[in-house]
PyMOL CGO cylinders between C-alpha atoms (Angstrom):
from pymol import cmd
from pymol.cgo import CYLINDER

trace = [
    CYLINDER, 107.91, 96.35, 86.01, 109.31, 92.75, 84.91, 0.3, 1, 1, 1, 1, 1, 1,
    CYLINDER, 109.31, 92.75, 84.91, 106.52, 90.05, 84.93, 0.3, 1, 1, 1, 1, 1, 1,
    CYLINDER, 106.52, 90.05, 84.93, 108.17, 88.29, 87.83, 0.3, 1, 1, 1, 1, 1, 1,
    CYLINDER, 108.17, 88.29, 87.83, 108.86, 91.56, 90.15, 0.3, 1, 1, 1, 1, 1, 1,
    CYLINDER, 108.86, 91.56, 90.15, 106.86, 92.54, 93.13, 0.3, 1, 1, 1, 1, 1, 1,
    CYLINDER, 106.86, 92.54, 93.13, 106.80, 95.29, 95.46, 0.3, 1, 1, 1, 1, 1, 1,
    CYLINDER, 106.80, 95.29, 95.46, 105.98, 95.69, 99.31, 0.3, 1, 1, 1, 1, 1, 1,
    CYLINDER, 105.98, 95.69, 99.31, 105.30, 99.24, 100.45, 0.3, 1, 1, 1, 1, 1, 1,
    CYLINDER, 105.30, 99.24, 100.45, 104.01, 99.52, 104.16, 0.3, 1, 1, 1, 1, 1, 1,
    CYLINDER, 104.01, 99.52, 104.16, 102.48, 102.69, 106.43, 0.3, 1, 1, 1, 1, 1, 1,
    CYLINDER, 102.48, 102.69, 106.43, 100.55, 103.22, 109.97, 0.3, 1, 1, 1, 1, 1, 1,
    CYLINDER, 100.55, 103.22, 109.97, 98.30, 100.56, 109.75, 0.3, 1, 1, 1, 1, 1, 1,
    CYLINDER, 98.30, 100.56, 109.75, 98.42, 99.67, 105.40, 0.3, 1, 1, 1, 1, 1, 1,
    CYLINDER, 98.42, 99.67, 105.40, 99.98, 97.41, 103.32, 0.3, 1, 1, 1, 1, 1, 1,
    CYLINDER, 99.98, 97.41, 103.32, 100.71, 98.21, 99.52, 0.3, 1, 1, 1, 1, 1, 1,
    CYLINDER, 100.71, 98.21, 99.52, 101.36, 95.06, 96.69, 0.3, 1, 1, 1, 1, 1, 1,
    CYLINDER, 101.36, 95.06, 96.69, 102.37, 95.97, 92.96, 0.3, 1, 1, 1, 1, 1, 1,
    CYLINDER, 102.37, 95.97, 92.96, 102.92, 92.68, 91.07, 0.3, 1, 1, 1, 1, 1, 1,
    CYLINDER, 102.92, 92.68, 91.07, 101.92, 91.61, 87.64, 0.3, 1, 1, 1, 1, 1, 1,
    CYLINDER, 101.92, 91.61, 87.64, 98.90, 89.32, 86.70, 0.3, 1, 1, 1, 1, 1, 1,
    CYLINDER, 98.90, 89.32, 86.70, 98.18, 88.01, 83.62, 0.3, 1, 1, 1, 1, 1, 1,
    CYLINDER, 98.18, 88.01, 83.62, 100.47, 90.27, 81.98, 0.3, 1, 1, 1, 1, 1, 1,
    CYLINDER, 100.47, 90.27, 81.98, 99.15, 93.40, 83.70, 0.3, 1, 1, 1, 1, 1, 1,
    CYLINDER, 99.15, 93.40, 83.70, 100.58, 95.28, 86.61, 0.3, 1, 1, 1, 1, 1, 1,
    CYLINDER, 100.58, 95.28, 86.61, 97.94, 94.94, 89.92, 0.3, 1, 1, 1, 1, 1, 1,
    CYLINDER, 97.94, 94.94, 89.92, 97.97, 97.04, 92.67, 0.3, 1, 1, 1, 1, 1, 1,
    CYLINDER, 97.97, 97.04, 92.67, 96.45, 95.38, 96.29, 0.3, 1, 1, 1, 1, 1, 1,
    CYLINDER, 96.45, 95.38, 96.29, 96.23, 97.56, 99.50, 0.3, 1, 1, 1, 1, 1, 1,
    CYLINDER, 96.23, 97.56, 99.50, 94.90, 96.24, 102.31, 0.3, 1, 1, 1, 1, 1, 1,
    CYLINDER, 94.90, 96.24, 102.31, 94.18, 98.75, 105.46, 0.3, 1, 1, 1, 1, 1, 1,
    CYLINDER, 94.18, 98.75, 105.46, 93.13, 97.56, 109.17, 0.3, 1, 1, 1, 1, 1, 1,
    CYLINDER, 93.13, 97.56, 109.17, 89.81, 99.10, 109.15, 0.3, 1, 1, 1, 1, 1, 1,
    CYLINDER, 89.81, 99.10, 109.15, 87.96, 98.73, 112.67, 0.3, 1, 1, 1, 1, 1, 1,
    CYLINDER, 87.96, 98.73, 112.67, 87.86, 95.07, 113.64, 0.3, 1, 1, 1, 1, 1, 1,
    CYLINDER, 87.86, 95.07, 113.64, 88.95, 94.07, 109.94, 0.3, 1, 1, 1, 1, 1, 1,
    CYLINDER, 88.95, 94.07, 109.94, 90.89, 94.55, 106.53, 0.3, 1, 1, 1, 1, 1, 1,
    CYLINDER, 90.89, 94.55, 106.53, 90.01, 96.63, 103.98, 0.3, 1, 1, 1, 1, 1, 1,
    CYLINDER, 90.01, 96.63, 103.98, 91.57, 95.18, 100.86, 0.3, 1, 1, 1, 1, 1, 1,
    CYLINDER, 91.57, 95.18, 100.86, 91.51, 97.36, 97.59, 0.3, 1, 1, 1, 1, 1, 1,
    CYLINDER, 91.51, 97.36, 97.59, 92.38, 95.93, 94.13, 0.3, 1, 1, 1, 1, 1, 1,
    CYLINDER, 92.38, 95.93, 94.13, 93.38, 99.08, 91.81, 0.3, 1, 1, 1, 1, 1, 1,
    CYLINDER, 93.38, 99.08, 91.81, 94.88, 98.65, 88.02, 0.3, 1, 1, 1, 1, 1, 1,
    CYLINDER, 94.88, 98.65, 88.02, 97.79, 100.19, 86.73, 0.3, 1, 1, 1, 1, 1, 1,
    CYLINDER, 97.79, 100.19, 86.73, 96.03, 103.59, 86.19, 0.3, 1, 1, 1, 1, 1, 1,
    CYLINDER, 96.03, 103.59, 86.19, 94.92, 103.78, 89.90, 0.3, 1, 1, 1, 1, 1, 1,
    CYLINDER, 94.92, 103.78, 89.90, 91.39, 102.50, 89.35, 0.3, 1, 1, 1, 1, 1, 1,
    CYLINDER, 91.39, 102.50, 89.35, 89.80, 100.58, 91.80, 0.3, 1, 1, 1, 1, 1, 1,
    CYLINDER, 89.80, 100.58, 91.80, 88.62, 96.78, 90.66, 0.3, 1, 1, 1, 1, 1, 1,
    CYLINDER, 88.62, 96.78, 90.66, 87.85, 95.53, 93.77, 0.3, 1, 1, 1, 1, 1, 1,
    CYLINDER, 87.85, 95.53, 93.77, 86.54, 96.32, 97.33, 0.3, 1, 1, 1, 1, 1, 1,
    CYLINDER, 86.54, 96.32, 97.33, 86.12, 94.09, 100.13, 0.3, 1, 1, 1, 1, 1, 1,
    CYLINDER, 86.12, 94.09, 100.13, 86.25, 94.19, 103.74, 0.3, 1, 1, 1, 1, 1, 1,
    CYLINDER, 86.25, 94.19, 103.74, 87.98, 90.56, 105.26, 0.3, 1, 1, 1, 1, 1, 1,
    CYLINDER, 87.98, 90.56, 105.26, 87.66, 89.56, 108.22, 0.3, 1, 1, 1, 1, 1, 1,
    CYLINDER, 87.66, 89.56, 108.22, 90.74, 86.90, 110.74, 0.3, 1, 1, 1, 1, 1, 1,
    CYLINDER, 90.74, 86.90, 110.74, 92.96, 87.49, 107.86, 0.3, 1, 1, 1, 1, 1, 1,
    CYLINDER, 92.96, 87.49, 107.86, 96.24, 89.89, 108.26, 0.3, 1, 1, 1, 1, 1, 1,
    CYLINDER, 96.24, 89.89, 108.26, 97.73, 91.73, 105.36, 0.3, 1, 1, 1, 1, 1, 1,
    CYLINDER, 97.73, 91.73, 105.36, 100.93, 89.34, 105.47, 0.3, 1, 1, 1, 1, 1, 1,
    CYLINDER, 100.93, 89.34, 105.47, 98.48, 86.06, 104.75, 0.3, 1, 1, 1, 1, 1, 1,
    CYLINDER, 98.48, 86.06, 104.75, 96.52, 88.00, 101.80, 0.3, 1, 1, 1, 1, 1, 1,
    CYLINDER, 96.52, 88.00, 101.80, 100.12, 89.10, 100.19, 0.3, 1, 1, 1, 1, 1, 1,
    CYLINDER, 100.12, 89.10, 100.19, 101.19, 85.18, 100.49, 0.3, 1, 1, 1, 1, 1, 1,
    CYLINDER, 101.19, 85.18, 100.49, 98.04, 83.99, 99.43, 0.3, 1, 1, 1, 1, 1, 1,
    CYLINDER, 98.04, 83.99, 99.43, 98.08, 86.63, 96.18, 0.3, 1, 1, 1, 1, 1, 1,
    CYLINDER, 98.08, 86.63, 96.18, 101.65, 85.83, 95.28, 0.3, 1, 1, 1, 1, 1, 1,
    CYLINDER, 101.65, 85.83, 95.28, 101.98, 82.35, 96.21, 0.3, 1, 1, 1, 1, 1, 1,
    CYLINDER, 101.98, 82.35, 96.21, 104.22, 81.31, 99.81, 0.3, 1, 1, 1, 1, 1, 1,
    CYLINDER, 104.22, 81.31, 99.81, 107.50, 80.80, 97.64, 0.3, 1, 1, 1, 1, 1, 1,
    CYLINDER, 107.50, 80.80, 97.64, 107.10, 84.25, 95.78, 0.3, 1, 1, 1, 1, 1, 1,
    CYLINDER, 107.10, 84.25, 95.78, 106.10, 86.33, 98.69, 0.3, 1, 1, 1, 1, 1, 1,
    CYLINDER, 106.10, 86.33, 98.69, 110.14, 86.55, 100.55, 0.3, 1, 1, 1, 1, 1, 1,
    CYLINDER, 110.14, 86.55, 100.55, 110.98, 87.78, 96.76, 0.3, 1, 1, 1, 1, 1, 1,
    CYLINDER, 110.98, 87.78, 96.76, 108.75, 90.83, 97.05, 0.3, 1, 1, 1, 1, 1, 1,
    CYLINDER, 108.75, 90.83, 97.05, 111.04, 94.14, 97.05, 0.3, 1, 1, 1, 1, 1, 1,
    CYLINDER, 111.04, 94.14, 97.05, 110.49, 96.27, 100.07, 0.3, 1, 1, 1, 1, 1, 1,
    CYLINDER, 110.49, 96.27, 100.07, 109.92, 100.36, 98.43, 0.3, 1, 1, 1, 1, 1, 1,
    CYLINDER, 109.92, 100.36, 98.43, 108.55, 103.51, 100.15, 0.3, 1, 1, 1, 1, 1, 1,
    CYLINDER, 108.55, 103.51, 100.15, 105.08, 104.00, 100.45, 0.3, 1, 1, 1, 1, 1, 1,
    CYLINDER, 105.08, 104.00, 100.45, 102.83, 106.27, 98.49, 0.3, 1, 1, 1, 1, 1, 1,
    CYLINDER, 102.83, 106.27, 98.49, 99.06, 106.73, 98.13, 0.3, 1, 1, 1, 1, 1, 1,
    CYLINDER, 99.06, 106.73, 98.13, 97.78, 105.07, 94.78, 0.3, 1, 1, 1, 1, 1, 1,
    CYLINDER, 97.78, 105.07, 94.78, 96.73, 108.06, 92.59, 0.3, 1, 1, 1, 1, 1, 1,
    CYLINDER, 96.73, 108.06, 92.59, 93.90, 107.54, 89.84, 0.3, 1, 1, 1, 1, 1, 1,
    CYLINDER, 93.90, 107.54, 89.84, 95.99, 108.57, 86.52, 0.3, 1, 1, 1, 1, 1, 1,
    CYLINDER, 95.99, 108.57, 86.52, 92.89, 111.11, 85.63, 0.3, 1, 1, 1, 1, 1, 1,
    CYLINDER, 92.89, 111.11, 85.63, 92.03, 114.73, 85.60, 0.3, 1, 1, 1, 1, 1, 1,
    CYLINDER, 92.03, 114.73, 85.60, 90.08, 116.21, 88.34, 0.3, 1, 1, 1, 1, 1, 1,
    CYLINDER, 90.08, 116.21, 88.34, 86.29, 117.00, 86.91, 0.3, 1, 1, 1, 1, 1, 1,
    CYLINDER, 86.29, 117.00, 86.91, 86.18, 119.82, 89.38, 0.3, 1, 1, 1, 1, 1, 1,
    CYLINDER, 86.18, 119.82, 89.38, 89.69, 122.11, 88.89, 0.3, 1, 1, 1, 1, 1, 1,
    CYLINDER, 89.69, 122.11, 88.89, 91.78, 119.82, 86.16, 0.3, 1, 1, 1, 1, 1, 1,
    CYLINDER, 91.78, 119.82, 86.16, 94.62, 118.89, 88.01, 0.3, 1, 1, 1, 1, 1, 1,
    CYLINDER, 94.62, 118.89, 88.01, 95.61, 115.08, 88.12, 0.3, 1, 1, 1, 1, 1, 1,
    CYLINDER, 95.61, 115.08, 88.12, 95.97, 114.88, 92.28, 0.3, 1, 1, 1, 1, 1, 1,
    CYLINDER, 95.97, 114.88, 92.28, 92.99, 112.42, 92.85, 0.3, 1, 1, 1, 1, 1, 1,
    CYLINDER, 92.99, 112.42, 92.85, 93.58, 109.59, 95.63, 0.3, 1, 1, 1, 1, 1, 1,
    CYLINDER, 93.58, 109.59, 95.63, 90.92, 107.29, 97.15, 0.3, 1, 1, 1, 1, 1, 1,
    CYLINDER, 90.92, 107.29, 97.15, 88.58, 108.37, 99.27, 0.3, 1, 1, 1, 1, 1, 1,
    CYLINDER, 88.58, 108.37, 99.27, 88.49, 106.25, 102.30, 0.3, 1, 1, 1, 1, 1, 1,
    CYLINDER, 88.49, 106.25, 102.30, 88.78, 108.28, 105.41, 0.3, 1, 1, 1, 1, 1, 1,
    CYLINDER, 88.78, 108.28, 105.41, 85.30, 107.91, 106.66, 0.3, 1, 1, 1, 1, 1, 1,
    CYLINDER, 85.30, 107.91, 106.66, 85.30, 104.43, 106.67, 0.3, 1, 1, 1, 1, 1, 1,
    CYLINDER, 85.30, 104.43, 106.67, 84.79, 103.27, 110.59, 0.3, 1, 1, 1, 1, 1, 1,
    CYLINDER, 84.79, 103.27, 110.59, 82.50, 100.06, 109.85, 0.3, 1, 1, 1, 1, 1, 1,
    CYLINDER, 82.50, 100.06, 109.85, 81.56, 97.45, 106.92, 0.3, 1, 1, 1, 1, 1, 1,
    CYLINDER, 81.56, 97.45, 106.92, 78.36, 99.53, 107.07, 0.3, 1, 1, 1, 1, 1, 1,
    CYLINDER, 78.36, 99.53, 107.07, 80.72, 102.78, 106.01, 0.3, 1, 1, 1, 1, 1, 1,
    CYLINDER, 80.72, 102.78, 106.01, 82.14, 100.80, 103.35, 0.3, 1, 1, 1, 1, 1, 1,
    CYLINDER, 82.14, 100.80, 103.35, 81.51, 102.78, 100.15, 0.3, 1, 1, 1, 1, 1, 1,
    CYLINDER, 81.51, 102.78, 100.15, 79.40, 101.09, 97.29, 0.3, 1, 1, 1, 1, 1, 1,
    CYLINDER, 79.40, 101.09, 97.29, 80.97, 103.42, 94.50, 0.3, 1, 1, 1, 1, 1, 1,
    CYLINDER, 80.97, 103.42, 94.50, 84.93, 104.12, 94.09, 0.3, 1, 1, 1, 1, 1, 1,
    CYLINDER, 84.93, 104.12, 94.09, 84.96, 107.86, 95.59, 0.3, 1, 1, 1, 1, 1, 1,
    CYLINDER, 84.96, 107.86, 95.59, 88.29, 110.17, 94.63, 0.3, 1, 1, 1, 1, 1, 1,
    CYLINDER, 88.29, 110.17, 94.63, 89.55, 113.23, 96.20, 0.3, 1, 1, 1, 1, 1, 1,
    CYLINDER, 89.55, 113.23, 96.20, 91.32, 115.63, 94.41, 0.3, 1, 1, 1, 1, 1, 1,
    CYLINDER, 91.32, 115.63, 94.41, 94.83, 116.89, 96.88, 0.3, 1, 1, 1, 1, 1, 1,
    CYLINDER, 94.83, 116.89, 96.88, 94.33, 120.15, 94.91, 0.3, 1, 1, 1, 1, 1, 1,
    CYLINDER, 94.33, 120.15, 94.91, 91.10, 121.47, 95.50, 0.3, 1, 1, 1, 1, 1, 1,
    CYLINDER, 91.10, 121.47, 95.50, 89.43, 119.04, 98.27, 0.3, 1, 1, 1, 1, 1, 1,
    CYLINDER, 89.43, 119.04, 98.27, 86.57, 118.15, 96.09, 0.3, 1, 1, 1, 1, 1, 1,
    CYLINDER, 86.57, 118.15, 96.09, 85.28, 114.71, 96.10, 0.3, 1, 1, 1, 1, 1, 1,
    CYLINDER, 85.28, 114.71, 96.10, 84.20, 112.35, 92.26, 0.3, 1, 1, 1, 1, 1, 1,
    CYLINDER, 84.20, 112.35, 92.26, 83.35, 109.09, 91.32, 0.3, 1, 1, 1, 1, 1, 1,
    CYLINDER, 83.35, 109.09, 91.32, 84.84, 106.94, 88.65, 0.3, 1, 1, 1, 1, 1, 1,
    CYLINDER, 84.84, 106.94, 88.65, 83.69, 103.63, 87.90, 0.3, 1, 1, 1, 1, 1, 1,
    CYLINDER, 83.69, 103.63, 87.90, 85.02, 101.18, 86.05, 0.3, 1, 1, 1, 1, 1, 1,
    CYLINDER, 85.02, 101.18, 86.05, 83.20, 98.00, 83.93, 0.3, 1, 1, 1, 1, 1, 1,
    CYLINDER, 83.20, 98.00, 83.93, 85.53, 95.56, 86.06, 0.3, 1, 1, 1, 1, 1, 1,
    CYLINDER, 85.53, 95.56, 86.06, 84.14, 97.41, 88.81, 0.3, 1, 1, 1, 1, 1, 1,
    CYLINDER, 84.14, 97.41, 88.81, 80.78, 97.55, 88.37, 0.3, 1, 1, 1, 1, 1, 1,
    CYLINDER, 80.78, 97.55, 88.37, 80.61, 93.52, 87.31, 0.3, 1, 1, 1, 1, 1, 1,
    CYLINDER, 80.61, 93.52, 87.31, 82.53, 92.87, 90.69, 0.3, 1, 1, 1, 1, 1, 1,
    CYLINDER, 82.53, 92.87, 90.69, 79.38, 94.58, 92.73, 0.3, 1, 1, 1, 1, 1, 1,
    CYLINDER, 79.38, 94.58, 92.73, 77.01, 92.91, 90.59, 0.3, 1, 1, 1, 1, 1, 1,
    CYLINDER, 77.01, 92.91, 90.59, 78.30, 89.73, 90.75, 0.3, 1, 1, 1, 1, 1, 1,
    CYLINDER, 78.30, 89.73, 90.75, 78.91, 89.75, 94.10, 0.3, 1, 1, 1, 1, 1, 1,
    CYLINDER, 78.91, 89.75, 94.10, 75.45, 91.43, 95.55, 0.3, 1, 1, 1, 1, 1, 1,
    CYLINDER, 75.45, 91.43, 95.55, 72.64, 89.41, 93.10, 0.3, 1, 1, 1, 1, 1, 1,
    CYLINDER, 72.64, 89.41, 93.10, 70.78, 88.90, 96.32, 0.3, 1, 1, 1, 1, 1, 1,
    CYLINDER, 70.78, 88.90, 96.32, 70.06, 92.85, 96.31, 0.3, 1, 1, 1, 1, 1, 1,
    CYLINDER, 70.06, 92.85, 96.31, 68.15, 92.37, 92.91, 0.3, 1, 1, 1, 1, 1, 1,
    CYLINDER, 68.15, 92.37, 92.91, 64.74, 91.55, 92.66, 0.3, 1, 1, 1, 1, 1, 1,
    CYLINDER, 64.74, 91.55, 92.66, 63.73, 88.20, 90.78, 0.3, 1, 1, 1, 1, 1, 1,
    CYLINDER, 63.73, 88.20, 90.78, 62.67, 90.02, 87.59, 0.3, 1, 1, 1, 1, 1, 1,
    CYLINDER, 62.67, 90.02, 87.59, 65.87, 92.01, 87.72, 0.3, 1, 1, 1, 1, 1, 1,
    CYLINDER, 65.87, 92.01, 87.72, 68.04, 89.43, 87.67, 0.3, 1, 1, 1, 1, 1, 1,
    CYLINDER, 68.04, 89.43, 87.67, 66.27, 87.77, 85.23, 0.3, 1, 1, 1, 1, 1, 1,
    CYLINDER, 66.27, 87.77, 85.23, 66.94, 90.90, 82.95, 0.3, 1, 1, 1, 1, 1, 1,
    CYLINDER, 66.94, 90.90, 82.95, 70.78, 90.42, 84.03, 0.3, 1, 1, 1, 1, 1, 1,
    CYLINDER, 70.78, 90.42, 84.03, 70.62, 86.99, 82.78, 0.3, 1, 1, 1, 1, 1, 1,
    CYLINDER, 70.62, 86.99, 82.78, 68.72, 87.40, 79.46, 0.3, 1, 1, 1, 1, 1, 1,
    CYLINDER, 68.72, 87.40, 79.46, 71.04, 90.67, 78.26, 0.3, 1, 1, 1, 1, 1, 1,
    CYLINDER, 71.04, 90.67, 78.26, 74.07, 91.80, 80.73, 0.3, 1, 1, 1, 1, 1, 1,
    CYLINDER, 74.07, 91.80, 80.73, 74.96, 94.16, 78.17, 0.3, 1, 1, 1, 1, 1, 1,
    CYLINDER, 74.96, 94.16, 78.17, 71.75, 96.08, 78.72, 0.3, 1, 1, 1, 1, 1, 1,
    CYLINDER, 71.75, 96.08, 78.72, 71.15, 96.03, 82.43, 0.3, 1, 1, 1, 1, 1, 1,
    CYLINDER, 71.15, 96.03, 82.43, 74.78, 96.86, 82.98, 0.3, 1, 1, 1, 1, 1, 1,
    CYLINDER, 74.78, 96.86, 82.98, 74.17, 99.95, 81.27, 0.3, 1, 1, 1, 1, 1, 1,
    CYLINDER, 74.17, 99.95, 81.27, 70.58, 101.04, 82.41, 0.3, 1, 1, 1, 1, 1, 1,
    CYLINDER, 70.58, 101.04, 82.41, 72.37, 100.37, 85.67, 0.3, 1, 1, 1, 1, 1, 1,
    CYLINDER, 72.37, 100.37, 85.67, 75.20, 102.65, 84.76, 0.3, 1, 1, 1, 1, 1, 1,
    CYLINDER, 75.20, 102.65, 84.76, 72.71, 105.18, 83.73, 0.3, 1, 1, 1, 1, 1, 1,
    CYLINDER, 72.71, 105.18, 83.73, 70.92, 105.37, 87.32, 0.3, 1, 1, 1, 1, 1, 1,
    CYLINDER, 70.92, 105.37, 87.32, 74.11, 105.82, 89.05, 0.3, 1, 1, 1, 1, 1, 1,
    CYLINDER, 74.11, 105.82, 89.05, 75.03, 108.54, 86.85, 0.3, 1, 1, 1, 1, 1, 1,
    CYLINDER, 75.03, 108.54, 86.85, 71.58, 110.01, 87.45, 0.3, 1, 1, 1, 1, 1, 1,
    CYLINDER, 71.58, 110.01, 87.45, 72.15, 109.65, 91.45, 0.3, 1, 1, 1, 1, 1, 1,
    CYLINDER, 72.15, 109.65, 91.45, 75.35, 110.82, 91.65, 0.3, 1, 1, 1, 1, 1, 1,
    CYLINDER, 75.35, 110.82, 91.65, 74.83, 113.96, 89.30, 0.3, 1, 1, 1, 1, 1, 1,
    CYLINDER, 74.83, 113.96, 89.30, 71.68, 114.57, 92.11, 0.3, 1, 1, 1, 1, 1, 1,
    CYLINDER, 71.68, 114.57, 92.11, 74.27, 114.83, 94.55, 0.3, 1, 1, 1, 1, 1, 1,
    CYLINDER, 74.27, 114.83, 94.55, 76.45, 117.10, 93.14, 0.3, 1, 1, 1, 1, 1, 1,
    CYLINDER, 76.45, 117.10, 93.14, 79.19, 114.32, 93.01, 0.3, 1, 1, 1, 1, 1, 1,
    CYLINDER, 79.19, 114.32, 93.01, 81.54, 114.92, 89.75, 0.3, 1, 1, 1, 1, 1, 1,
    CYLINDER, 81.54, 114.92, 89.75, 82.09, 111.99, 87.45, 0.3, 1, 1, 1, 1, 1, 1,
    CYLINDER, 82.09, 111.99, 87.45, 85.82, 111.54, 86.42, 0.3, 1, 1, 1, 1, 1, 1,
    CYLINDER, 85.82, 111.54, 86.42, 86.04, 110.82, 82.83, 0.3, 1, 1, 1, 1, 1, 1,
]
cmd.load_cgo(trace, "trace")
């Protein structure tokens, strides 16, 4: 992809960006999602970055507002395909995993960690990325109890990995494969 091109993909009710940032191809869906937009910011491999539902804004506003109003009329119109995490499947080995996000009805649906399903054998995993989990950190320190985030503050490098370690720990409880 040349630094300057972007691409437009649209289905029932989604909107698909691929542009480049900083060097680095981005990927940006955004999905009407029950009285909002889901928007989903994946790298190049399919991994997701970023999770938010938004609220009064349409799909059309975010893609102007993400590549600028003269940029956005430039964007290339191509056919639309689920965004496929460039991994193995824990459970059977095949490389057929796509977000899971069918459940989602409400922000209170919304799920915390980045959940795959594999086309091949139905199974659900998790994969989390750093970017990831420094996006739900940063953006829920209100969840965190004063002497946590003082931990947070004092080494970042620690308490993102004991935190890394628990969710390991709950999701192995669950019987919810990790994708390596």
């Amino acid at each position: 992809m040349a630094d300057d091109a972007a691409f437009i993909a649209r289905s029932a009710g989604k909107v698909l960006l691929e542009y480049n940032t900083q060097g680095r191809k981005t990927i940006k869906l955004w999905e009407e999602k029950h009285g909002g937009t889901l928007e989903t910011t994946f790298n190049c491999d399919g991994a997701i970055l970023a999770q938010k539902l938004l609220g009064g804004t349409t799909p059309e506003q975010r893609i102007k507002s993400t590549l600028g109003a003269a940029s956005a009329p430039s964007a290339l119109e191509k056919a639309y395909e689920e965004v496929k995490l460039n991994r193995q499947c824990p459970n059977c080995g095949e490389a057929r995993l796509v977000r899971f996000a069918d459940s989602i009805v409400s922000s209170k649906d919304l799920p915390v960690m980045p959940i795959y399903r594999c086309t091949a054998c139905k199974k659900r995993s998790y994969y989390l990325t750093d970017e990831y989990l420094e996006f739900l950190v940063a953006n829920n320190t209100t969840l965190f109890d004063p002497k946590e985030r003082a931990e947070l503050e004092k080494d970042r490098h620690a308490f993102m990995n004991e935190l890394k370690e628990y969710i390991i720990r709950i999701f192995a409880a669950k019987h919810i494969a990790r994708i390596r």
